[in-house]
mmCIF file of the C-alpha atoms, coordinates in Angstrom:
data_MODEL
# 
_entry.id   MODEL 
# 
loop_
_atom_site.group_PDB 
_atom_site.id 
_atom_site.type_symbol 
_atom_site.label_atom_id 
_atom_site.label_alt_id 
_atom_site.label_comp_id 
_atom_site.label_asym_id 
_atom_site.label_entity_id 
_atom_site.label_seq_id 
_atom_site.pdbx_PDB_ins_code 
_atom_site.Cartn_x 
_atom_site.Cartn_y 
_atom_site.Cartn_z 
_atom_site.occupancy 
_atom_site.B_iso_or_equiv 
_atom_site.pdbx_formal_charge 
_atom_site.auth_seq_id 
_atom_site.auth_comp_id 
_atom_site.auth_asym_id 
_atom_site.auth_atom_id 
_atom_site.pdbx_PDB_model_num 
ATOM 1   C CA . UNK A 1 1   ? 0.000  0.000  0.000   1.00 0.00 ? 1   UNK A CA 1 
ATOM 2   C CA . UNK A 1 2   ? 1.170  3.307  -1.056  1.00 0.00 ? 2   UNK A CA 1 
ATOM 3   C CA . UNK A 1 3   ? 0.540  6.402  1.236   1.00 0.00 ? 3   UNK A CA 1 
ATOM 4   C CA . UNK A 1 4   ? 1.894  8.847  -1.272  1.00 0.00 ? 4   UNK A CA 1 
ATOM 5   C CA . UNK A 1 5   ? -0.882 11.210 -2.868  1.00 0.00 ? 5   UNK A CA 1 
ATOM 6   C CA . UNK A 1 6   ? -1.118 10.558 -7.122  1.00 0.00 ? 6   UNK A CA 1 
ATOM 7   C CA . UNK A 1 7   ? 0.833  13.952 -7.546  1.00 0.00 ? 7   UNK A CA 1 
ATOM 8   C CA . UNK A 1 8   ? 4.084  12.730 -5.282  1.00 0.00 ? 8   UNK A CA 1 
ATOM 9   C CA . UNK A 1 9   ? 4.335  9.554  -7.149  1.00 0.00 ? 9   UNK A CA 1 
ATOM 10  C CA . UNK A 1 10  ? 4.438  11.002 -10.540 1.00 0.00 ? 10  UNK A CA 1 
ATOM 11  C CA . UNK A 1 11  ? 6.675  14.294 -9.707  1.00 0.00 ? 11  UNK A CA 1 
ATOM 12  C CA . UNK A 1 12  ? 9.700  14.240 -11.640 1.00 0.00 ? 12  UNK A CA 1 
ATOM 13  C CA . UNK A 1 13  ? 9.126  10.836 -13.567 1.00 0.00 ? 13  UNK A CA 1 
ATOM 14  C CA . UNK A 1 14  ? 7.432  11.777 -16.648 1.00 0.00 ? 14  UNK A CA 1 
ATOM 15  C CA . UNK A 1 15  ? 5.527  9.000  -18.593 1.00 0.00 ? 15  UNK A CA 1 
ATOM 16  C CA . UNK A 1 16  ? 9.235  7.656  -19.582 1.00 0.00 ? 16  UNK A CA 1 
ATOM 17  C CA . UNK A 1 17  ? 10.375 8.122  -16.391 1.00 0.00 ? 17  UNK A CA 1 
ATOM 18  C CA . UNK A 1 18  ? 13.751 9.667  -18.146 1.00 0.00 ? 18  UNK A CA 1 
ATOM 19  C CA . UNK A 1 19  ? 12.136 13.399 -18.826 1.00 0.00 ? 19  UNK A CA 1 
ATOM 20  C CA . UNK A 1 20  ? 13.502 15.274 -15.581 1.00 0.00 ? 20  UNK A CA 1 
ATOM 21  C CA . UNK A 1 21  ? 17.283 14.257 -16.698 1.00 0.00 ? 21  UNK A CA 1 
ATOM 22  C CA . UNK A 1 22  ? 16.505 15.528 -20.661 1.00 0.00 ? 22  UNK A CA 1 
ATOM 23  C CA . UNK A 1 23  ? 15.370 18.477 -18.991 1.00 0.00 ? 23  UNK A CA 1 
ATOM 24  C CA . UNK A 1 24  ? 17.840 19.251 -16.767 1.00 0.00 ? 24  UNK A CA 1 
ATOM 25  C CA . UNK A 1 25  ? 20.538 18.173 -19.433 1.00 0.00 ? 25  UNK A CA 1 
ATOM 26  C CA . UNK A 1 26  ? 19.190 20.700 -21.867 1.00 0.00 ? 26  UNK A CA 1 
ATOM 27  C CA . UNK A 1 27  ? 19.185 23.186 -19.318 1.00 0.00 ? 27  UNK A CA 1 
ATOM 28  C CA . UNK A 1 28  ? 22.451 22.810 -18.558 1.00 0.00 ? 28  UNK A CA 1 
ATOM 29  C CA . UNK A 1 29  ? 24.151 22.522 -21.558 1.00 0.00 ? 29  UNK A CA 1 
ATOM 30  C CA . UNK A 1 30  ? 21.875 26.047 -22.654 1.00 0.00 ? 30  UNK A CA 1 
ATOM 31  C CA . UNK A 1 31  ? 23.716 27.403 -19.739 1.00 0.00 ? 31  UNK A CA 1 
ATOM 32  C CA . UNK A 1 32  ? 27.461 26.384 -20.409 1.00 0.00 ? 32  UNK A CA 1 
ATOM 33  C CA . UNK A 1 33  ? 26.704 27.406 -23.950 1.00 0.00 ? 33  UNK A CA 1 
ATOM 34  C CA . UNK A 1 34  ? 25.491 30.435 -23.216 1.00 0.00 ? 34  UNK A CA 1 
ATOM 35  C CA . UNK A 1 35  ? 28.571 32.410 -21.880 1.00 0.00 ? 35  UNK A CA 1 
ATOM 36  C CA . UNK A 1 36  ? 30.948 29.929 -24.564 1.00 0.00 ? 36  UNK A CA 1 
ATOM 37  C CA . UNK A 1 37  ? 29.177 31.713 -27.360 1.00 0.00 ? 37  UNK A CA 1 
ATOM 38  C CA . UNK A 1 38  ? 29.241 34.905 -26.336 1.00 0.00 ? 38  UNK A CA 1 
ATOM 39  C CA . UNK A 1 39  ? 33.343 34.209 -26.244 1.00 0.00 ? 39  UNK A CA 1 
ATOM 40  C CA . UNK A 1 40  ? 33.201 32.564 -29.253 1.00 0.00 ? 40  UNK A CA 1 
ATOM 41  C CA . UNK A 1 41  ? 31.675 35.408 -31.548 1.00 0.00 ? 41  UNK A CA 1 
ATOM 42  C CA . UNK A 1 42  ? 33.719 38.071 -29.395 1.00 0.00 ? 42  UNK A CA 1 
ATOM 43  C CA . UNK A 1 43  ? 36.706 36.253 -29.965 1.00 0.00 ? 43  UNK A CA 1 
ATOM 44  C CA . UNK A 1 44  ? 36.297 35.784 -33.718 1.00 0.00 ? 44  UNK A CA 1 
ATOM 45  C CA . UNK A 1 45  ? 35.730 39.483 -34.406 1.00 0.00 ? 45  UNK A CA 1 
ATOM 46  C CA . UNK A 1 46  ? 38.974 40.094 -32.670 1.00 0.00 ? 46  UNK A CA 1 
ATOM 47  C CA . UNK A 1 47  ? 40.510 37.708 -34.672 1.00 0.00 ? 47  UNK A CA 1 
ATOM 48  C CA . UNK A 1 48  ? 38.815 38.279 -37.882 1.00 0.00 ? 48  UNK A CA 1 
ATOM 49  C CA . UNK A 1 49  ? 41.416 40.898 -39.434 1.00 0.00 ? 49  UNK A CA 1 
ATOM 50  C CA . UNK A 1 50  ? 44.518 38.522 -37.985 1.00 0.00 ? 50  UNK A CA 1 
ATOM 51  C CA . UNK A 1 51  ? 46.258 36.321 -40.558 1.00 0.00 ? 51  UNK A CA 1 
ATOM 52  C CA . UNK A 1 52  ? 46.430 32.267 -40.526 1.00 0.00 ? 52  UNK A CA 1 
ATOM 53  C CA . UNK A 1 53  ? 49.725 32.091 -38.190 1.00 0.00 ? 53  UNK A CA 1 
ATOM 54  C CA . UNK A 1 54  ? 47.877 34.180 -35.118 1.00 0.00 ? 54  UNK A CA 1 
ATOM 55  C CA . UNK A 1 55  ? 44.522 32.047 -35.581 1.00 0.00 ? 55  UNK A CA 1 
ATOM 56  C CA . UNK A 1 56  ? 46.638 28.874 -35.312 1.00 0.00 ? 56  UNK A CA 1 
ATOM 57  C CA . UNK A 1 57  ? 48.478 30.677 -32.597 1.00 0.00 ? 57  UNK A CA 1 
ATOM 58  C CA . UNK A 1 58  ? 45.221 31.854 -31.090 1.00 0.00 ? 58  UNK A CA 1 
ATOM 59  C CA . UNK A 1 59  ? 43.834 28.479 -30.800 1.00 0.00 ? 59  UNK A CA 1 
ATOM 60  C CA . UNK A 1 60  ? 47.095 26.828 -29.587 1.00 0.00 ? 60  UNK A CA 1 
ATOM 61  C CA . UNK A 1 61  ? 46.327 28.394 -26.546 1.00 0.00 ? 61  UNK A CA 1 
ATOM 62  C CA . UNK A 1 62  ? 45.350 25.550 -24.208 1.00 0.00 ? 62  UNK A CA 1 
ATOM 63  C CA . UNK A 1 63  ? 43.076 27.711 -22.345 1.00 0.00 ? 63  UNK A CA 1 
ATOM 64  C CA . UNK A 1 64  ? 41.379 28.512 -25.775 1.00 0.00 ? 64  UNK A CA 1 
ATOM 65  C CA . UNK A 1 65  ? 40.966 24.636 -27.324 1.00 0.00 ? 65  UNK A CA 1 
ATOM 66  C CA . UNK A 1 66  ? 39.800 23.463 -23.775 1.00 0.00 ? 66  UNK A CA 1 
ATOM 67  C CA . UNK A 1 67  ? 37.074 26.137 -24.391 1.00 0.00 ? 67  UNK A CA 1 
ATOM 68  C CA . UNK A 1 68  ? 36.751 25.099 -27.683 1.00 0.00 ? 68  UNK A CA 1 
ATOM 69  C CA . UNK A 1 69  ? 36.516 21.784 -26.984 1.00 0.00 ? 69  UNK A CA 1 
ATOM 70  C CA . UNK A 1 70  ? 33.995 22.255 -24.411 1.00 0.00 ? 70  UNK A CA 1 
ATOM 71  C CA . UNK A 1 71  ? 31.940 24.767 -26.985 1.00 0.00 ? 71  UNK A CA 1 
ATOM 72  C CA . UNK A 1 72  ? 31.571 21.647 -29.747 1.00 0.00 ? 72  UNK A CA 1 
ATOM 73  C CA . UNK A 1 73  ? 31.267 19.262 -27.267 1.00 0.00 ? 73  UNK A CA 1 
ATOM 74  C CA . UNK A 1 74  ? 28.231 21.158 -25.390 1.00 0.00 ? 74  UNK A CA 1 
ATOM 75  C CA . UNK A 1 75  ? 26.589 22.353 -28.714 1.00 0.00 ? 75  UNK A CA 1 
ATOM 76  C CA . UNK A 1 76  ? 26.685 18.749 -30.361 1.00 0.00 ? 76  UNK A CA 1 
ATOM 77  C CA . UNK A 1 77  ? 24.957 16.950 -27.159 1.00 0.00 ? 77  UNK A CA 1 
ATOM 78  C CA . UNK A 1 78  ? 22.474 19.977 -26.885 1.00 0.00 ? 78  UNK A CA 1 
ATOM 79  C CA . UNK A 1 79  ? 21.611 19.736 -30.682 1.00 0.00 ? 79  UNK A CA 1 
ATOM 80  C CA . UNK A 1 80  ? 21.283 15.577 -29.879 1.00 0.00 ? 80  UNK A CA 1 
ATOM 81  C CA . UNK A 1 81  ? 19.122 16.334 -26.884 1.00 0.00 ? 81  UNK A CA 1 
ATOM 82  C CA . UNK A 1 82  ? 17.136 18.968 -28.823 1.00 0.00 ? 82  UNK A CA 1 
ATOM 83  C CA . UNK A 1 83  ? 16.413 17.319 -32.099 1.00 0.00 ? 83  UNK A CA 1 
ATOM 84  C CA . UNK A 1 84  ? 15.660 14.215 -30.381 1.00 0.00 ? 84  UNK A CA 1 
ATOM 85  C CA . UNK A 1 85  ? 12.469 16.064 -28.827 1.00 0.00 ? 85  UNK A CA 1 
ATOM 86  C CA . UNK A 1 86  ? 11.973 17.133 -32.188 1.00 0.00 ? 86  UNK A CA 1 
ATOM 87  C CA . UNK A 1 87  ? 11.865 13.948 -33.509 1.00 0.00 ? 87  UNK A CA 1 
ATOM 88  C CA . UNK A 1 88  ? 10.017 11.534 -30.553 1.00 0.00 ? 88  UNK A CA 1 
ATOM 89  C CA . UNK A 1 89  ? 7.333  14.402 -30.685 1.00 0.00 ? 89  UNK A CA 1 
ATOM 90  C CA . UNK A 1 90  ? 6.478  14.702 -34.176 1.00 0.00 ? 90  UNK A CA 1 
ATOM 91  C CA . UNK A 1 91  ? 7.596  11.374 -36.406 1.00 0.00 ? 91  UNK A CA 1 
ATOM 92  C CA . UNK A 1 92  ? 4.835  9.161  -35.746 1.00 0.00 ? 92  UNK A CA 1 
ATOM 93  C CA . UNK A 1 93  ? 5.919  6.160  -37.606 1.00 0.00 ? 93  UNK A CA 1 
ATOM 94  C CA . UNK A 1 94  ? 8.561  3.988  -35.400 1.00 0.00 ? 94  UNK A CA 1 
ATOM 95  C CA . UNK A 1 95  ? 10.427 2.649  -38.357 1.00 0.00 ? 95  UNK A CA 1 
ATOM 96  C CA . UNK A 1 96  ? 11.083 6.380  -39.134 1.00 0.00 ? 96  UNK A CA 1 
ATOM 97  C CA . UNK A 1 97  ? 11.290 7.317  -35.530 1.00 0.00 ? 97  UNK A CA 1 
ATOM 98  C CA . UNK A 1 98  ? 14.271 5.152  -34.711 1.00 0.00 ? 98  UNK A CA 1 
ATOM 99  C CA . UNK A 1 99  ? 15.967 5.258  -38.244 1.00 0.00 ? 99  UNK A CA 1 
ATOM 100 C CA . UNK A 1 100 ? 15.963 9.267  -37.806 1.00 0.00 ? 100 UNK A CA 1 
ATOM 101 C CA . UNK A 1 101 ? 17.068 8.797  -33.953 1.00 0.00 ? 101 UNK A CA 1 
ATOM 102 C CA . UNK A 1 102 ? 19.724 6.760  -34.392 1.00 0.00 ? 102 UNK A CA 1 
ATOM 103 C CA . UNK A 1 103 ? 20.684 8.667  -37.890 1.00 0.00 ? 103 UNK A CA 1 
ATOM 104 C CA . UNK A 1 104 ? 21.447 12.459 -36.147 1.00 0.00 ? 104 UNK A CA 1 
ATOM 105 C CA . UNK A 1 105 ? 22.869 10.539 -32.749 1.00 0.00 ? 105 UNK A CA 1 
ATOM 106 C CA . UNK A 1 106 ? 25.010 9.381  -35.134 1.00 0.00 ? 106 UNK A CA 1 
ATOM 107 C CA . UNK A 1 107 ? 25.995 12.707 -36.913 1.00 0.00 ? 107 UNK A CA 1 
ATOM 108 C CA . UNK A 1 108 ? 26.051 14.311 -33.478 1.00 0.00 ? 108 UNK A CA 1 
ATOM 109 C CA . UNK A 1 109 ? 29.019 11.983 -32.710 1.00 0.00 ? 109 UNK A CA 1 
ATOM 110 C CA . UNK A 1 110 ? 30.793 11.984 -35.736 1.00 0.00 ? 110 UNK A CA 1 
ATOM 111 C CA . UNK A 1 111 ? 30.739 15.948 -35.451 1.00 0.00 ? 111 UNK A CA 1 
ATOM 112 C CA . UNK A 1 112 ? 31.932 15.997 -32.316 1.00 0.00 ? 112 UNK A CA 1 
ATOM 113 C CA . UNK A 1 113 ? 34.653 14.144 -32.902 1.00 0.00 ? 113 UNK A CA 1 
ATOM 114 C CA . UNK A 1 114 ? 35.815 15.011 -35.753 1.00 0.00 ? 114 UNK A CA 1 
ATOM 115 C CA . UNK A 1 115 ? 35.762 18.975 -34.706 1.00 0.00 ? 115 UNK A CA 1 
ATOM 116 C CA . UNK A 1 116 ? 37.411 17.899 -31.717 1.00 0.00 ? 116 UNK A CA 1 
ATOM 117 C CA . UNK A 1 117 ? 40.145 15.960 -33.668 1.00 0.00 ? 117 UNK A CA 1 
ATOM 118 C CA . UNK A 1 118 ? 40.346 18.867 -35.473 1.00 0.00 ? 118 UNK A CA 1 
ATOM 119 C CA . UNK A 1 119 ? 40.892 21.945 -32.782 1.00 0.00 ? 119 UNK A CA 1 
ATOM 120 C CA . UNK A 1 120 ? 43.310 19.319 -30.898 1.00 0.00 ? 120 UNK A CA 1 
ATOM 121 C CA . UNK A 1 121 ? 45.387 18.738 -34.127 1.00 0.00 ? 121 UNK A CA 1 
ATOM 122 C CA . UNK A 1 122 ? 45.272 22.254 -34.603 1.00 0.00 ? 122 UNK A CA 1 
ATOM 123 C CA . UNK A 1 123 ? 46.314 23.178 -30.824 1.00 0.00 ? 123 UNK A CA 1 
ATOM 124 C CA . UNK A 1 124 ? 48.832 20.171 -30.558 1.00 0.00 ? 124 UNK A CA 1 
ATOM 125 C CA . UNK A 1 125 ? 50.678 21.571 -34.070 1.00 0.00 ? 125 UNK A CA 1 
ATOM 126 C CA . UNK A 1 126 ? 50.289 18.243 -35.445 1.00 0.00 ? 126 UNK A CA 1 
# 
């Protein structure tokens, strides 16, 4: 016998039981990107009239690739998180559902890693 009311059993579960986590990841990654952006776009005016050594130079900087690193890496799970909502909301077949699920978690990944590859060959001077 439960003695909790129908509201306090149900708080926080969602019908999947999952949704309180999506949320709060989205939420959370909204907030790290946030501030990263703003950097981002600041930093790439400054940049914008400097040639191709002081942009390498720029993002050698380990303080600048960790923050790059953490900008793709934030912005590619949001996007997953995001378009997944997208998706389980408004594809109604489940052949399509999971095929376009697994598709962008997919791209998401390969993204991510290959940006990542990317600002850490870049920042490493390989």
């Amino acid at each position: 016998m439960d003695l909790r009311t129908p509201l306090a059993r149900v708080l926080g579960s969602g019908s999947a039981k999952e949704g309180g986590h999506h949320w709060r990841a989205q939420r959370v990654t909204a907030i790290v990107l946030t501030p990263l952006t703003i950097w981002l776009v600041v930093s790439l005016i400054v940049i914008s009239s400097a040639n191709y050594e002081a942009a390498v130079r720029w993002l050698s900087s380990p303080i600048v690739a960790t923050l790059m690193l953490v900008f793709v890496g934030a912005l590619c799970y949001h996007a997953h998180l995001g378009m997944q909502v997208v998706i389980e909301d408004y594809v109604h077949t489940p052949w399509l559902k999971i095929t376009l699920l697994l598709a962008f978690q997919f791209a998401m990944l390969l993204l991510a890693l290959v940006s990542m590859l990317a600002i850490l060959r870049v920042a490493l001077g390989a």
